[in-house]
VMD Tcl script that builds the backbone (N, CA, C; Angstrom):
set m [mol new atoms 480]
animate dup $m
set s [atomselect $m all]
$s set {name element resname resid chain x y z} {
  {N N UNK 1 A 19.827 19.591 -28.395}
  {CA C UNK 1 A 18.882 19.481 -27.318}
  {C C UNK 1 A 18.378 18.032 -27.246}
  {N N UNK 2 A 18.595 17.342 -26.019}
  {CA C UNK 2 A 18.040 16.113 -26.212}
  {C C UNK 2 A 16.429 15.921 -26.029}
  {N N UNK 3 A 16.182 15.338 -26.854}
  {CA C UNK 3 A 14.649 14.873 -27.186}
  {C C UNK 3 A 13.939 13.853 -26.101}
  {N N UNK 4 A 12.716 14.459 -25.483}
  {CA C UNK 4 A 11.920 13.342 -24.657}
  {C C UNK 4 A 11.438 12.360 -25.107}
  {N N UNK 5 A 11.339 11.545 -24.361}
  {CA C UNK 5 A 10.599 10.063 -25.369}
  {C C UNK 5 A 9.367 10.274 -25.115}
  {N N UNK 6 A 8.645 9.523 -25.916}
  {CA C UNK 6 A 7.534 9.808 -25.758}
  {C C UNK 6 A 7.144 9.293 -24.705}
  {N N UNK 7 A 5.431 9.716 -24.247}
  {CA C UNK 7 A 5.170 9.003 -22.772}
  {C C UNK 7 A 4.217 7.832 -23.241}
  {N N UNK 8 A 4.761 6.755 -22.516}
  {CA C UNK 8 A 4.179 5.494 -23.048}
  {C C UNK 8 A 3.368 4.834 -21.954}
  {N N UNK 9 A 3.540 5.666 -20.685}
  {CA C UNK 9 A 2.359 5.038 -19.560}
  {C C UNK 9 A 1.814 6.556 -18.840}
  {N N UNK 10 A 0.200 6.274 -18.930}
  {CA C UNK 10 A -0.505 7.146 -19.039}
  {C C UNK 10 A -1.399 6.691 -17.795}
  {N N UNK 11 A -1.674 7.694 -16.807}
  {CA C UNK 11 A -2.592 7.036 -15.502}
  {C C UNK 11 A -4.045 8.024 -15.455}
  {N N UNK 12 A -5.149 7.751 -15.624}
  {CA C UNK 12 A -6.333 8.404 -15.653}
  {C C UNK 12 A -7.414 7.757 -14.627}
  {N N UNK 13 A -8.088 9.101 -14.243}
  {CA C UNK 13 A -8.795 8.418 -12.817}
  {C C UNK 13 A -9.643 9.700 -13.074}
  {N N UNK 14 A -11.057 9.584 -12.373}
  {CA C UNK 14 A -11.852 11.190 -12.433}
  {C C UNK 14 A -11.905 12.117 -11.155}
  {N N UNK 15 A -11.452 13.337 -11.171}
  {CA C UNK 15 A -11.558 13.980 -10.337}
  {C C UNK 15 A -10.092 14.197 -9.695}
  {N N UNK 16 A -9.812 15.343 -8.769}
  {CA C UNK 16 A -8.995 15.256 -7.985}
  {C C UNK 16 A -8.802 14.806 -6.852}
  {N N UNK 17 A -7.884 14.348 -6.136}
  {CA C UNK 17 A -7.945 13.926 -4.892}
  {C C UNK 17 A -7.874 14.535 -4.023}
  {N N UNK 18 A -8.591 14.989 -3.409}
  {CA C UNK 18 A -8.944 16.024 -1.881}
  {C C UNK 18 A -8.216 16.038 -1.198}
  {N N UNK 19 A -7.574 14.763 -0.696}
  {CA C UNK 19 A -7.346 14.961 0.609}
  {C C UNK 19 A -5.671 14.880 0.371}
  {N N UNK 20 A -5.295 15.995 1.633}
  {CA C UNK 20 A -3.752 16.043 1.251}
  {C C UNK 20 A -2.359 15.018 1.440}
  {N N UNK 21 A -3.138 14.351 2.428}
  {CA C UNK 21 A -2.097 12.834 2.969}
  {C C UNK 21 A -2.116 12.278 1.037}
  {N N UNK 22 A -3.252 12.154 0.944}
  {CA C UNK 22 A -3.510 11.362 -0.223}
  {C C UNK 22 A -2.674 11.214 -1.439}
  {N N UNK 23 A -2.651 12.953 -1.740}
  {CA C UNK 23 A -2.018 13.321 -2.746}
  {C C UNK 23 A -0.623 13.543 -2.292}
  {N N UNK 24 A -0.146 13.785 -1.452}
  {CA C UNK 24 A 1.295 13.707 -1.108}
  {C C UNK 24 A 1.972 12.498 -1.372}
  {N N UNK 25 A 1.190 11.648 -1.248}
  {CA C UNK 25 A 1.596 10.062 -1.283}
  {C C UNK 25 A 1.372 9.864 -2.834}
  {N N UNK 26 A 0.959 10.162 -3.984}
  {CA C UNK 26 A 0.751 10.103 -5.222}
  {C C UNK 26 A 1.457 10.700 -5.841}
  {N N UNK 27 A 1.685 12.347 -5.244}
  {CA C UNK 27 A 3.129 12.809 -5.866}
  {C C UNK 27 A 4.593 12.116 -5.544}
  {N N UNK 28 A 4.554 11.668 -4.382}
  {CA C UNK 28 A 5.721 10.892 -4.025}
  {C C UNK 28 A 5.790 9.889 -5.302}
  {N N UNK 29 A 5.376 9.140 -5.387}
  {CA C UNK 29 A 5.564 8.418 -5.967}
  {C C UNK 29 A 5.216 8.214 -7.599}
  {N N UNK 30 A 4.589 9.169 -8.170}
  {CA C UNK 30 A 4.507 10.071 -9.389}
  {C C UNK 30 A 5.890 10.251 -9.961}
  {N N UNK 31 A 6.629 11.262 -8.709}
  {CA C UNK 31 A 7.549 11.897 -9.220}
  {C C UNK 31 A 9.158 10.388 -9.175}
  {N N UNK 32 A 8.628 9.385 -8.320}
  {CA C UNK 32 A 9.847 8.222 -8.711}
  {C C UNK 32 A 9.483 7.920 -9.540}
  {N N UNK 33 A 8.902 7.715 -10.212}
  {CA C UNK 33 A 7.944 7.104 -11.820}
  {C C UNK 33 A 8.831 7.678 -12.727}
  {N N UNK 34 A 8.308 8.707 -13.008}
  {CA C UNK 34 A 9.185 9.991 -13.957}
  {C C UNK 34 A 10.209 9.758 -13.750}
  {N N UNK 35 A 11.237 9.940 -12.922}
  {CA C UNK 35 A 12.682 9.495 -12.785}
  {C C UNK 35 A 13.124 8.196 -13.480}
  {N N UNK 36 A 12.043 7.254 -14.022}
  {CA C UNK 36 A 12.291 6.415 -14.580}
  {C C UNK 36 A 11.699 6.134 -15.668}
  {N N UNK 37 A 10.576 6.511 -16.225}
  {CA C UNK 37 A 9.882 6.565 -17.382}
  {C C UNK 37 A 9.019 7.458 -17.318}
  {N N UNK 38 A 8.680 8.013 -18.485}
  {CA C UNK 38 A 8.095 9.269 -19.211}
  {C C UNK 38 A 6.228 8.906 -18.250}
  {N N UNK 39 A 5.778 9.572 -17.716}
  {CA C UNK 39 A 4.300 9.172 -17.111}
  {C C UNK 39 A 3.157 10.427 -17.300}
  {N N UNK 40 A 2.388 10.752 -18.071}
  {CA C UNK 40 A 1.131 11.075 -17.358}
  {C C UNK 40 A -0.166 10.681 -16.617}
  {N N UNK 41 A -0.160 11.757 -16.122}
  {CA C UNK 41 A -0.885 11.413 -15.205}
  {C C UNK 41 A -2.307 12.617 -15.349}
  {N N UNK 42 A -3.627 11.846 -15.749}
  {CA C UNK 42 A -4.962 12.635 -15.991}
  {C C UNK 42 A -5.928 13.025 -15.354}
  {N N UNK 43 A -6.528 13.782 -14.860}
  {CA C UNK 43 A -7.447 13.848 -13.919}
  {C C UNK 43 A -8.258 14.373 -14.386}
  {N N UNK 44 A -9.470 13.523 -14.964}
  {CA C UNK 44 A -10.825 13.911 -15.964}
  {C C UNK 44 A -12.063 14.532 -14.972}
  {N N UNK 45 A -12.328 15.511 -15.903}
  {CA C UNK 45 A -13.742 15.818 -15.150}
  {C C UNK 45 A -14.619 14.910 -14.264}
  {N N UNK 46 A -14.799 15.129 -13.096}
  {CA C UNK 46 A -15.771 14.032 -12.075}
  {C C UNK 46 A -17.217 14.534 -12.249}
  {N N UNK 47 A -17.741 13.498 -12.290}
  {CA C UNK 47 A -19.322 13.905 -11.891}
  {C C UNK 47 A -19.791 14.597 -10.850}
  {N N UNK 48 A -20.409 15.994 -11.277}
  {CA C UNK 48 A -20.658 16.601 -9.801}
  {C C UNK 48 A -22.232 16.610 -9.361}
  {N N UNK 49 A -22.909 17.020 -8.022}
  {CA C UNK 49 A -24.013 17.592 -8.463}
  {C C UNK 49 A -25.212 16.699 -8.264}
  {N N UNK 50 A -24.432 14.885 -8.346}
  {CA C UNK 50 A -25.177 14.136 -8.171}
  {C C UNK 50 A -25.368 13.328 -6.436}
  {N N UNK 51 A -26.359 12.860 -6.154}
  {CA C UNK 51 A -26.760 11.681 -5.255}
  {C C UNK 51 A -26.151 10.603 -5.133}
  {N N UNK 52 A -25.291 9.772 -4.686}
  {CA C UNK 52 A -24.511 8.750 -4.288}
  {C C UNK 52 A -25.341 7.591 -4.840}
  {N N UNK 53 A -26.728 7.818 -4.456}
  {CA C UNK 53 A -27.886 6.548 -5.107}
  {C C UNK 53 A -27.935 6.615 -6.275}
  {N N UNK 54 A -27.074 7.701 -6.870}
  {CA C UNK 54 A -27.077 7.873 -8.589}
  {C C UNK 54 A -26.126 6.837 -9.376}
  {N N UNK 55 A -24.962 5.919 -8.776}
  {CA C UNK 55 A -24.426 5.730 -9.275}
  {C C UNK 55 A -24.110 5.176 -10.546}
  {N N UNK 56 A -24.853 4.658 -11.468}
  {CA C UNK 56 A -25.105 4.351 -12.555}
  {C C UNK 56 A -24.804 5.718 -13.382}
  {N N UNK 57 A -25.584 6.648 -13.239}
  {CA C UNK 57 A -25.670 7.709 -13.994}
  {C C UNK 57 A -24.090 8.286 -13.456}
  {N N UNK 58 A -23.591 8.252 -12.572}
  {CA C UNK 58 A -21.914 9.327 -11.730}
  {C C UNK 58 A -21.253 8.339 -12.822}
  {N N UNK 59 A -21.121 6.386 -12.778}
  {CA C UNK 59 A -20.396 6.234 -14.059}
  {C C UNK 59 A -20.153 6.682 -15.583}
  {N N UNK 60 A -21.891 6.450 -15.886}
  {CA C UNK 60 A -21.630 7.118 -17.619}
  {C C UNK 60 A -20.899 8.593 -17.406}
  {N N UNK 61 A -20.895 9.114 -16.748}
  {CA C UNK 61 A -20.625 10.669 -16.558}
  {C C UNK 61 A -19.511 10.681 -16.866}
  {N N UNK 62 A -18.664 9.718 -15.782}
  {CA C UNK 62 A -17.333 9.445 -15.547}
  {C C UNK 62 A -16.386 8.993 -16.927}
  {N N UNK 63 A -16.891 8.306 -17.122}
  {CA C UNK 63 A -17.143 7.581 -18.141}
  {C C UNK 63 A -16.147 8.247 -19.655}
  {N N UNK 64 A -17.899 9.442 -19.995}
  {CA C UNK 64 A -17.840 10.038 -21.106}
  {C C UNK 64 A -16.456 10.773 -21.003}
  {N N UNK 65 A -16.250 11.269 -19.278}
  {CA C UNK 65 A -15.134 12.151 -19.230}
  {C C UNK 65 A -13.829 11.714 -19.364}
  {N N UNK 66 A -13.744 10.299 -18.963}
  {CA C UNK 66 A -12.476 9.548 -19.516}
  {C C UNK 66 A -12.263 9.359 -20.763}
  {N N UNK 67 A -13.062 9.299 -21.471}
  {CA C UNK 67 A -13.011 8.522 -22.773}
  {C C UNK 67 A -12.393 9.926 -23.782}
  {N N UNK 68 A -12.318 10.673 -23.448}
  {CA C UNK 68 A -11.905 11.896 -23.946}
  {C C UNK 68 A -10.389 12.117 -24.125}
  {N N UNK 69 A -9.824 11.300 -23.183}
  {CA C UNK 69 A -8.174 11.405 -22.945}
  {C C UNK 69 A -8.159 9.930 -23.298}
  {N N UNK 70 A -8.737 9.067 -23.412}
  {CA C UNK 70 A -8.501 7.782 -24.185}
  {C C UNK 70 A -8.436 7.660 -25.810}
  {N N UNK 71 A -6.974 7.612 -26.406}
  {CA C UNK 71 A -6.548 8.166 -27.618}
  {C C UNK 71 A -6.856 6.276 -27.861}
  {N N UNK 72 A -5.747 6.123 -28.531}
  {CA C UNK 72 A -5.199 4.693 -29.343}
  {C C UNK 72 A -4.546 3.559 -27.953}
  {N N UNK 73 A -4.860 3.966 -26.952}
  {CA C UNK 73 A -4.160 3.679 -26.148}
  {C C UNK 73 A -4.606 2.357 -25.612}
  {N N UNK 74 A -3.223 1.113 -24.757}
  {CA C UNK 74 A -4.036 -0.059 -24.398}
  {C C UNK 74 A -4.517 0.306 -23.317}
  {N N UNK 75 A -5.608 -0.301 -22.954}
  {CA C UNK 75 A -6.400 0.378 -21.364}
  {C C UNK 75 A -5.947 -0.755 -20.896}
  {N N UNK 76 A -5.246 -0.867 -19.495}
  {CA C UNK 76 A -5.933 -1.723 -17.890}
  {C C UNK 76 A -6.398 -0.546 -17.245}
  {N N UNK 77 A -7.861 -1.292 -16.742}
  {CA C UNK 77 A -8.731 -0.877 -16.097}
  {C C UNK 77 A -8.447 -1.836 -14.521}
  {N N UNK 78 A -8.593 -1.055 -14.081}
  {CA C UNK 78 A -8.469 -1.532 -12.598}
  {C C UNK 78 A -9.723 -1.857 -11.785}
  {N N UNK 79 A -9.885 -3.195 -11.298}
  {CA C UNK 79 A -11.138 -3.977 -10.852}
  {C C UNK 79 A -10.997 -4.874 -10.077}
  {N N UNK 80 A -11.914 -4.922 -8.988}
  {CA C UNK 80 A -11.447 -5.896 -7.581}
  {C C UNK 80 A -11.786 -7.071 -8.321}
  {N N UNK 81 A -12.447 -7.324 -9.166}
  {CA C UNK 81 A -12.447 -8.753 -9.442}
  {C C UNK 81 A -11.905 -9.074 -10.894}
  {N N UNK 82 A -10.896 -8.196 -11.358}
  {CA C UNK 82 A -10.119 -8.249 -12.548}
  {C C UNK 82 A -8.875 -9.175 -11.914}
  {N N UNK 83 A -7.954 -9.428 -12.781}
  {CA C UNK 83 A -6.854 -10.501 -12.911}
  {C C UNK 83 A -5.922 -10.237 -11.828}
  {N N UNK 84 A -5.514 -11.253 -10.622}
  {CA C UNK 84 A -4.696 -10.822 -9.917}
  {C C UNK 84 A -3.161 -11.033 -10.819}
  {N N UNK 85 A -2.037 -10.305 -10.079}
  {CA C UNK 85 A -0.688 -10.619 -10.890}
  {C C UNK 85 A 0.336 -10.056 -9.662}
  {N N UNK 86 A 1.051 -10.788 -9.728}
  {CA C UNK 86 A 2.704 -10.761 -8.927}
  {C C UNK 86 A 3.199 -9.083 -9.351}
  {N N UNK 87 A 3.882 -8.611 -8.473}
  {CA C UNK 87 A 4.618 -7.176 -8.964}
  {C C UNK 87 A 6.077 -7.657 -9.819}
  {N N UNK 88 A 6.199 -8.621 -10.228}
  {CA C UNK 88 A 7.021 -9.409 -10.999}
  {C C UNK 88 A 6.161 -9.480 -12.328}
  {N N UNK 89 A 5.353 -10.126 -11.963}
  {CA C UNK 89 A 4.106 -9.956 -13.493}
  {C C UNK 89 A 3.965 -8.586 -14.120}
  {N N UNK 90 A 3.742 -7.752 -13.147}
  {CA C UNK 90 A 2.663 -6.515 -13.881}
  {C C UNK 90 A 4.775 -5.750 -14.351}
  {N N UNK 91 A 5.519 -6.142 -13.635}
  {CA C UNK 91 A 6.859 -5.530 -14.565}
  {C C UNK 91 A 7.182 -5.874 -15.949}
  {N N UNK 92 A 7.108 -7.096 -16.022}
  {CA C UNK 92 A 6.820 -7.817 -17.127}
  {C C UNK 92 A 6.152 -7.235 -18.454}
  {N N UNK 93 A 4.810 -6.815 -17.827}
  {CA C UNK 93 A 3.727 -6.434 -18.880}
  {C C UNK 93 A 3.799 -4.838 -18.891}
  {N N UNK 94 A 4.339 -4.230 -17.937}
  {CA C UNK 94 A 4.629 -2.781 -18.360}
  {C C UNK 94 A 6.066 -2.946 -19.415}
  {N N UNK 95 A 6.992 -4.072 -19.130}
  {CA C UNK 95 A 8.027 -3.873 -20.183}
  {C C UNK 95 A 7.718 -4.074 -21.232}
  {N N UNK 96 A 6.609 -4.713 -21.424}
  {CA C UNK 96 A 6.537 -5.315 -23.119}
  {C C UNK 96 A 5.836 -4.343 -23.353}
  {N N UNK 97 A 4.697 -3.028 -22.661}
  {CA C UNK 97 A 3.719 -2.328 -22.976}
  {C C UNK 97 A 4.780 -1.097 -23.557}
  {N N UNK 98 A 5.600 -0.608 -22.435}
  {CA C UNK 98 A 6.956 0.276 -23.100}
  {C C UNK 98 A 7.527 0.462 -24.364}
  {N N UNK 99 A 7.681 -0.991 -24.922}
  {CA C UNK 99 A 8.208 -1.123 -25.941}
  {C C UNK 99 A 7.379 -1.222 -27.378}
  {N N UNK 100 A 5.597 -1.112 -26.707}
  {CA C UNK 100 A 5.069 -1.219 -27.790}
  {C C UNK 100 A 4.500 -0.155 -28.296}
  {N N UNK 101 A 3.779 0.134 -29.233}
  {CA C UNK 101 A 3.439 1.184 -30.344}
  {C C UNK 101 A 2.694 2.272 -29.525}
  {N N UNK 102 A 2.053 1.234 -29.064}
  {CA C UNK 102 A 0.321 2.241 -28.124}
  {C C UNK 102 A 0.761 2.480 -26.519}
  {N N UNK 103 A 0.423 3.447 -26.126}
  {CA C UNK 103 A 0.666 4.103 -25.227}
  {C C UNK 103 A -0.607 3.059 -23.716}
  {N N UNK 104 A 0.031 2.959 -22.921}
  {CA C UNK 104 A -0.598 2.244 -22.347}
  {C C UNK 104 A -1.013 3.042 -20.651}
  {N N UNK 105 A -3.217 3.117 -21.021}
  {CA C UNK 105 A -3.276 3.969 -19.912}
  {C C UNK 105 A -3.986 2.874 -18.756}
  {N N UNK 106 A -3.577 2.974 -17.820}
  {CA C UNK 106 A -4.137 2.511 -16.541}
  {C C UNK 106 A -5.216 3.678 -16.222}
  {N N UNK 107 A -6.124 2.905 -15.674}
  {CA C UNK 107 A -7.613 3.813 -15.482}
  {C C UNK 107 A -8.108 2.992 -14.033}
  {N N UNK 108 A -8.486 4.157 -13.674}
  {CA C UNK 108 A -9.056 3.590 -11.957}
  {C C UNK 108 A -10.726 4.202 -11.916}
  {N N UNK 109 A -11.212 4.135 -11.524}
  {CA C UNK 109 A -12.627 4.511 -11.739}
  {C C UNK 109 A -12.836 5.682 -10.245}
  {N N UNK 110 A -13.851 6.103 -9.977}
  {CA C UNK 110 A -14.126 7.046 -9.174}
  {C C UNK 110 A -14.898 6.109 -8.114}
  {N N UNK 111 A -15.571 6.445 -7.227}
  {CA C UNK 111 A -16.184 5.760 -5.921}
  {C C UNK 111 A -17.386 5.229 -6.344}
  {N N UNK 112 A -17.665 5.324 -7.457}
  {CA C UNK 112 A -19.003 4.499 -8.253}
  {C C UNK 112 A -18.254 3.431 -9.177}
  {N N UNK 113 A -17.183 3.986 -9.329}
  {CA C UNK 113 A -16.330 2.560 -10.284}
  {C C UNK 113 A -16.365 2.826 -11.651}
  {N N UNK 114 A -16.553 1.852 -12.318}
  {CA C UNK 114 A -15.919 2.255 -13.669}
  {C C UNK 114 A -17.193 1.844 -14.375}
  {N N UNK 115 A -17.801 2.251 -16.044}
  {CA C UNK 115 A -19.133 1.937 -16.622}
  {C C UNK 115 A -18.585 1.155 -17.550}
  {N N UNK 116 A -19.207 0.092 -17.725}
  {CA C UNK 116 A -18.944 -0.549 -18.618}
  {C C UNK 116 A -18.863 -0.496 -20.035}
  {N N UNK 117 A -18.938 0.209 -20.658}
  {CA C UNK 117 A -17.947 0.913 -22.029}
  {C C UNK 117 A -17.041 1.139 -21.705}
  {N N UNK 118 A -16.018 1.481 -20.426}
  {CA C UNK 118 A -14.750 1.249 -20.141}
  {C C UNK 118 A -14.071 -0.093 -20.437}
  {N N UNK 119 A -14.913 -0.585 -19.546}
  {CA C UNK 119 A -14.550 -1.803 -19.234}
  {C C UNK 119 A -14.113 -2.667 -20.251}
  {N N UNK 120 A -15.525 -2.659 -21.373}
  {CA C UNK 120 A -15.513 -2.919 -22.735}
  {C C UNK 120 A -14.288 -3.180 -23.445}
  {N N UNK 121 A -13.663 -1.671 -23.450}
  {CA C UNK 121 A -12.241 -1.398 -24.357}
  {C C UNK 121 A -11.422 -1.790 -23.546}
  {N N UNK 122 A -11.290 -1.786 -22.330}
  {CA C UNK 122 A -10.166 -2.422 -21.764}
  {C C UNK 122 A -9.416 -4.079 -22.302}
  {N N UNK 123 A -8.012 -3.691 -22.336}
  {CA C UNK 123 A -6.843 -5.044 -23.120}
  {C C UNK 123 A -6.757 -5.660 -21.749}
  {N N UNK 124 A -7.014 -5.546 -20.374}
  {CA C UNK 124 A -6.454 -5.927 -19.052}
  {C C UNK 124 A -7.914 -5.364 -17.888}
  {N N UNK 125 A -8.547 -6.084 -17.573}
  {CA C UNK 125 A -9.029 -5.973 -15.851}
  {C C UNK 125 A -8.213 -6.317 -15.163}
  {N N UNK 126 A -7.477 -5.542 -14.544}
  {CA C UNK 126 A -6.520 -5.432 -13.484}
  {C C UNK 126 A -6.686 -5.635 -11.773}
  {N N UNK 127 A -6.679 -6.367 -11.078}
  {CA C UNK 127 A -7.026 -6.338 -9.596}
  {C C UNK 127 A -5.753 -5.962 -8.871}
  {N N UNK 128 A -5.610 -4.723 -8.308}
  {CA C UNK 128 A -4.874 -5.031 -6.858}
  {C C UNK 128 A -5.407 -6.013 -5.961}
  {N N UNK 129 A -6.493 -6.513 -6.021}
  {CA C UNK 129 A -6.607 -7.550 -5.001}
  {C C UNK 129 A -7.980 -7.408 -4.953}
  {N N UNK 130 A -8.977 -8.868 -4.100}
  {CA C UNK 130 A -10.261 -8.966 -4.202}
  {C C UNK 130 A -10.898 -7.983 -2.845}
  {N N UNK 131 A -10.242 -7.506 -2.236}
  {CA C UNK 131 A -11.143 -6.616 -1.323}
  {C C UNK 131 A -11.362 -5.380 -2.029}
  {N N UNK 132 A -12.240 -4.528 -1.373}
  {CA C UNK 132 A -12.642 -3.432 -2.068}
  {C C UNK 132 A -11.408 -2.375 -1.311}
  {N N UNK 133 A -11.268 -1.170 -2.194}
  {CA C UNK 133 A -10.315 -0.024 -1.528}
  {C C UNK 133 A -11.411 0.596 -1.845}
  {N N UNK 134 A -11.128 2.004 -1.489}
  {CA C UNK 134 A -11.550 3.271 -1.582}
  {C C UNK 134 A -10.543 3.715 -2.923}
  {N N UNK 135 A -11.126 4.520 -3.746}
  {CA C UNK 135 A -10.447 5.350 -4.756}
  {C C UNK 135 A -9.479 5.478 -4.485}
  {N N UNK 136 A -9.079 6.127 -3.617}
  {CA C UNK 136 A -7.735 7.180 -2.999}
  {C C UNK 136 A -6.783 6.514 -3.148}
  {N N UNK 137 A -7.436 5.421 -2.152}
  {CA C UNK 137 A -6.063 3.975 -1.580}
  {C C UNK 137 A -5.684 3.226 -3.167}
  {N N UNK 138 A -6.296 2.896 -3.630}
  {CA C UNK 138 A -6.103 2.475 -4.998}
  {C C UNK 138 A -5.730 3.489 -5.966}
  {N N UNK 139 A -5.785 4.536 -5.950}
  {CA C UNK 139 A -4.972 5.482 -6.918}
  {C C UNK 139 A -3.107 5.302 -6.436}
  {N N UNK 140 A -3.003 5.647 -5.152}
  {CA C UNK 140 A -1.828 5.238 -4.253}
  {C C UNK 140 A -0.862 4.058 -4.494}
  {N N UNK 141 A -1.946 2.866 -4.033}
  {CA C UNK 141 A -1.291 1.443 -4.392}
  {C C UNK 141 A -1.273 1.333 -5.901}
  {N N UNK 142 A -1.713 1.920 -6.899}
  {CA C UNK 142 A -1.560 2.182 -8.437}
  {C C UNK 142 A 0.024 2.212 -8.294}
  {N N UNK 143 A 0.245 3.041 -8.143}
  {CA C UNK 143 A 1.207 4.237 -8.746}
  {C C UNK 143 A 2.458 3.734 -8.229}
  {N N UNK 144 A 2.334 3.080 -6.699}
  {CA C UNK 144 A 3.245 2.376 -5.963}
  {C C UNK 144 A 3.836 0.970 -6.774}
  {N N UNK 145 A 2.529 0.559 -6.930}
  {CA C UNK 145 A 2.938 -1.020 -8.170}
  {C C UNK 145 A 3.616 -0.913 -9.362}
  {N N UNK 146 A 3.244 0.540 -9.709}
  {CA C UNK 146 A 3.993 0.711 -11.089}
  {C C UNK 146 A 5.257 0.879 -10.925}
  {N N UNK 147 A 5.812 1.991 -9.873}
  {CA C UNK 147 A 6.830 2.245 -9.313}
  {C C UNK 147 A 8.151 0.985 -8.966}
  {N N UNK 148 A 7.216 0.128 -8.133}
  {CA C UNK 148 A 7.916 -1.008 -8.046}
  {C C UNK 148 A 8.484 -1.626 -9.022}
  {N N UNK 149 A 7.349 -2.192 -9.827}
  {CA C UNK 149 A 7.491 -3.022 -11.392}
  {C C UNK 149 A 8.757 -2.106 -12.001}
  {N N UNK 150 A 8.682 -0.642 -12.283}
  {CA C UNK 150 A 9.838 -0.129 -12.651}
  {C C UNK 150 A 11.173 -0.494 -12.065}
  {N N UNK 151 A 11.552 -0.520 -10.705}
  {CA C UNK 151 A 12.474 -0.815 -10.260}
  {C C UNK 151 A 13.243 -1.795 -10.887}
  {N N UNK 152 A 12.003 -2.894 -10.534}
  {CA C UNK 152 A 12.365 -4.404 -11.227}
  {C C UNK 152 A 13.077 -4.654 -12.490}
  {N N UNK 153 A 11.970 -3.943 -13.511}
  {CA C UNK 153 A 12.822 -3.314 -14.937}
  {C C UNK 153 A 14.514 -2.862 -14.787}
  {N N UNK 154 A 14.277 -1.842 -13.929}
  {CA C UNK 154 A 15.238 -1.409 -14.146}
  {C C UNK 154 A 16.655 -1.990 -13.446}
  {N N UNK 155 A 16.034 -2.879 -12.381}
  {CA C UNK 155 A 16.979 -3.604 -11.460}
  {C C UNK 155 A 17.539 -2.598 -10.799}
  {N N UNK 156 A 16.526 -1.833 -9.862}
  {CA C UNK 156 A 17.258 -1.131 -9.045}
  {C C UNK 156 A 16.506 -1.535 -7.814}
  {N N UNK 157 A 17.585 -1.446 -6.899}
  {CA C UNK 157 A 16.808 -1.705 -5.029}
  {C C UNK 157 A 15.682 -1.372 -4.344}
  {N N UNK 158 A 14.674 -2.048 -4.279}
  {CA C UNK 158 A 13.575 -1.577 -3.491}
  {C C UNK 158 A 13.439 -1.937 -2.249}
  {N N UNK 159 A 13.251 -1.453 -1.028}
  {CA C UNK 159 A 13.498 -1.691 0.280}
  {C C UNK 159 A 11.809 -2.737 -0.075}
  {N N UNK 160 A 11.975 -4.044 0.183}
  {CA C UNK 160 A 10.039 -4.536 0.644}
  {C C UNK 160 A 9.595 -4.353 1.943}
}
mol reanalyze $m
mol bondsrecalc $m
mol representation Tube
mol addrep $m
């Protein structure tokens, strides 16, 4: 029986995504991931219950609930004003992350963002770019970048 490798890129974000365009577009591209490397993918308890003016308190929440599926693992945390990088770059650094010991999770924060004890442990602040997205769109363009960067790895054709 052949043996799975282990999964060495791990994607965590809180809550599910509602809306169905959304998630269609995340499984799409989820499931090209997998076709090419081993991926989970986490969806931690969200803060419920609270006021939007709460946001401080919706992070720690968020927070505590990530940190639960955060083993030994290297974190990029994803942040509009974290490190921009080429989809040539971030292939790069998923190849060397592949090959290394610790399982490497990308973390996106919820619509309050991420609390800083995330942030903290994070090996990488990551920017898709300095404008702000919405969660959704940035869970999406996540998964898409990784996707890509795989290609690259793998040197297979990506229509740009």
């Amino acid at each position: 029986m052949k043996q799975r490798s282990p999964t060495r890129l791990r994607i965590l974000w809180p809550g599910k995504t509602r809306s169905r365009e959304w998630r269609t577009l995340q499984e799409f591209y989820l499931a090209r991931i997998r076709q090419m490397e081993p991926c989970e993918l986490v969806e931690a308890k969200e803060a419920k219950g609270l006021d939007d003016r709460q946001a401080e308190r919706i992070m720690q929440i968020e927070a505590k609930n990530l940190e639960k599926h955060l083993r030994d693992d290297y974190i990029i945390c994803l942040l509009d004003r974290g490190k921009e990088m080429s989809s040539e770059d971030l292939a790069r650094l998923i190849g060397e992350r592949i090959v290394s010991s610790r399982p490497t999770a990308f973390v996106v924060g919820g619509f309050a963002g991420l609390a800083a004890g995330v942030l903290e442990r994070a090996g990488l602040q990551l920017s898709l770019s300095r404008m702000t997205f919405s969660h959704e769109l940035c869970r999406v363009a996540l998964l898409e970048q990784i996707y890509r960067a795989l290609t690259i790895l793998k040197g297979k054709h990506y229509a740009k």
